[in-house]
C-alpha positions as CSV (number, residue, x, y, z in Angstrom):
1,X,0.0,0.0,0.0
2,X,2.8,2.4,1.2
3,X,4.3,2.1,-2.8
4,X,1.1,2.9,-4.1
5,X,0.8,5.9,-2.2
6,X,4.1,7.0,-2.8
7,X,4.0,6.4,-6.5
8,X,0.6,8.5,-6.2
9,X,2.5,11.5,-4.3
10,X,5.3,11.6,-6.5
11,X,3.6,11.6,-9.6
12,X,3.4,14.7,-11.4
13,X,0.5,14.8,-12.5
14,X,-1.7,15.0,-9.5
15,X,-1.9,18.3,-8.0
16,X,-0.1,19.3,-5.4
17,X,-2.7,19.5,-2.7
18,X,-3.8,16.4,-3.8
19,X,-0.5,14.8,-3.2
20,X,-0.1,16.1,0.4
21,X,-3.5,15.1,1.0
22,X,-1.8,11.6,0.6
23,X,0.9,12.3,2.9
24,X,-1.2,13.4,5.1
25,X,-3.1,9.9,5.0
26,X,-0.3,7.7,5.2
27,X,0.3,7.6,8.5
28,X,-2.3,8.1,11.6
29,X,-2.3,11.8,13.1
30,X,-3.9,14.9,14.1
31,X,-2.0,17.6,12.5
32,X,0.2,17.2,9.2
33,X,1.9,19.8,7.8
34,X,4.3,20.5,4.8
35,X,7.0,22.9,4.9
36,X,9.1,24.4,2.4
37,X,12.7,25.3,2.8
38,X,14.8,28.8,2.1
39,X,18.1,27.6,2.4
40,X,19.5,31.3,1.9
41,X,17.1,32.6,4.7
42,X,17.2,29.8,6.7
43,X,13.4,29.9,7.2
44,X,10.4,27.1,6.6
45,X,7.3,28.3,4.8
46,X,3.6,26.2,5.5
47,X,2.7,24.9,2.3
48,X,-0.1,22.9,3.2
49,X,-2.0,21.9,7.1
50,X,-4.6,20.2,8.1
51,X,-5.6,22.2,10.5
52,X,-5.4,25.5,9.1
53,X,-6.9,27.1,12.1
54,X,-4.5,26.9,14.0
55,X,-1.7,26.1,11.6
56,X,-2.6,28.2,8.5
57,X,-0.7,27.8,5.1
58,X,0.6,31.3,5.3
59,X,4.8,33.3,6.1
60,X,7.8,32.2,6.4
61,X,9.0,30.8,10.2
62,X,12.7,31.4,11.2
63,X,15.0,28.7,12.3
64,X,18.4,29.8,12.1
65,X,20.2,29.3,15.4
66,X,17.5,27.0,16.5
67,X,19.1,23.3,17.2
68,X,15.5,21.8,15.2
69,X,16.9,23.9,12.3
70,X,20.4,22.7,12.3
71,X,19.6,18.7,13.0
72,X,16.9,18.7,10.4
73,X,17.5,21.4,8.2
74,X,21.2,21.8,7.7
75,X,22.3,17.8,8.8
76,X,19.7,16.0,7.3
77,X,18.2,14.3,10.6
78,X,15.0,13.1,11.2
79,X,13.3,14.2,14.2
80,X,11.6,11.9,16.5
81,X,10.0,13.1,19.5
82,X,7.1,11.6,22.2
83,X,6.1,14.3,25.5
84,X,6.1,18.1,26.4
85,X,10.0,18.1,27.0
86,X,10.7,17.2,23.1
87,X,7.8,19.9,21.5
88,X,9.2,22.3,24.0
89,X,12.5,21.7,21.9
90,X,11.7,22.0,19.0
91,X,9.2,24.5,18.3
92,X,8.8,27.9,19.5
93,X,5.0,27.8,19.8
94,X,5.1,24.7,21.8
95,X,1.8,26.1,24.0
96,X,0.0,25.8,21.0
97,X,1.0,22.5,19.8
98,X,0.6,21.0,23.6
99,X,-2.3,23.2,23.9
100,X,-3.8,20.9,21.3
101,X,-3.1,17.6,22.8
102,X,-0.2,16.7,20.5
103,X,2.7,14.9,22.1
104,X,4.1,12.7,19.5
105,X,6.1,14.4,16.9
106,X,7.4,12.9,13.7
107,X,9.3,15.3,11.6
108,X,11.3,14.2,8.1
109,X,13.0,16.4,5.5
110,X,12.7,16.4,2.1
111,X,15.9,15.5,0.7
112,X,16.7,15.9,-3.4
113,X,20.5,15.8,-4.7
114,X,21.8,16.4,-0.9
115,X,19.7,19.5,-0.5
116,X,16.9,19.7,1.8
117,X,13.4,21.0,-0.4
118,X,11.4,20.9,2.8
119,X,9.8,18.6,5.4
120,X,6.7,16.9,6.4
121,X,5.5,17.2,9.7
122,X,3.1,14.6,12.0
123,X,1.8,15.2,15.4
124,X,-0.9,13.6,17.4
125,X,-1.7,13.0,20.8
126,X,-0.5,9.2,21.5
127,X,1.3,7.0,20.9
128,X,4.9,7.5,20.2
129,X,5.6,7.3,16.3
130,X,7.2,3.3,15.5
131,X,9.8,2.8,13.3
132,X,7.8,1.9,11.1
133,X,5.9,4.8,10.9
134,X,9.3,6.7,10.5
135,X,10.0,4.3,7.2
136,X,6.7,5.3,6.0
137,X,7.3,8.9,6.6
138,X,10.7,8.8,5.0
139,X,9.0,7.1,2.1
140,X,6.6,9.8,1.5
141,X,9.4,12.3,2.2
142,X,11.5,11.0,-0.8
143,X,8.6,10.9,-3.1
144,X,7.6,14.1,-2.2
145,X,10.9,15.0,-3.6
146,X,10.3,14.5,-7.2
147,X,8.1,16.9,-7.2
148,X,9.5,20.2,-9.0
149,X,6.8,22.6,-7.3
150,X,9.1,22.5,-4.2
151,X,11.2,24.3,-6.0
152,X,9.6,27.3,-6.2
């Protein structure tokens, strides 16, 4: 099922939306997000939510100087995270994250040619994301990344 999906996101195609739809589907969660990247201004732009009242597709979020920026963004890491501790870390609007019951946090970039395009963001309230779930996520990361409107 997982290569069906991922064939589905990555094809061309299919609109955009439609393909983060999919990511958003893959795996089981209460807020998804997609991100884009400006590597030259170190900042992430929401492309796409799923709750879009609280996290609106809309500006750009800094993360230079922030450790989440240099694991994920600059070194390529996947961030893996399960309680308030860990979304305290990461993200500078952690009340609103916690305020919303998420604990679990599942972040992947989007990696073409050694340059990261973006990432795809999971959060829900329990349980901790499996390894699995972190396969699947990559998956859906790396076929996000044939897609050329990431680019822009």
């Amino acid at each position: 099922m997982t290569t069906d999906i991922c064939k589905r996101i990555a094809d061309q195609n299919i609109p955009l939306k439609e393909a983060f739809d999919l990511c958003g589907e893959a795996l089981d969660n209460q807020l998804f997000t997609a991100m884009r990247f400006h590597a030259t201004t170190m900042e992430v732009e929401r492309l796409h939510s799923t709750l879009p009242e609280s996290y609106p597709v809309s500006g750009r979020k800094p993360k230079r100087d922030t450790e989440w920026g240099k694991n994920v963004l600059i070194d390529r890491k996947i961030n893996l995270g399960f309680g308030a501790a860990d979304i305290r870390w990461a993200f500078s609007d952690y009340e609103t994250i916690l305020g919303l019951g998420l604990n679990a946090v599942l972040n992947v970039p989007i990696v073409r040619d050694q340059s990261v395009l973006g990432t795809v963001n999971y959060l829900r309230g329990d349980p901790a994301f499996s390894s699995r779930e972190v396969e699947i996520a990559e998956q859906v990361a790396a076929a996000l990344a044939d897609r050329s409107e990431l680019l822009n």
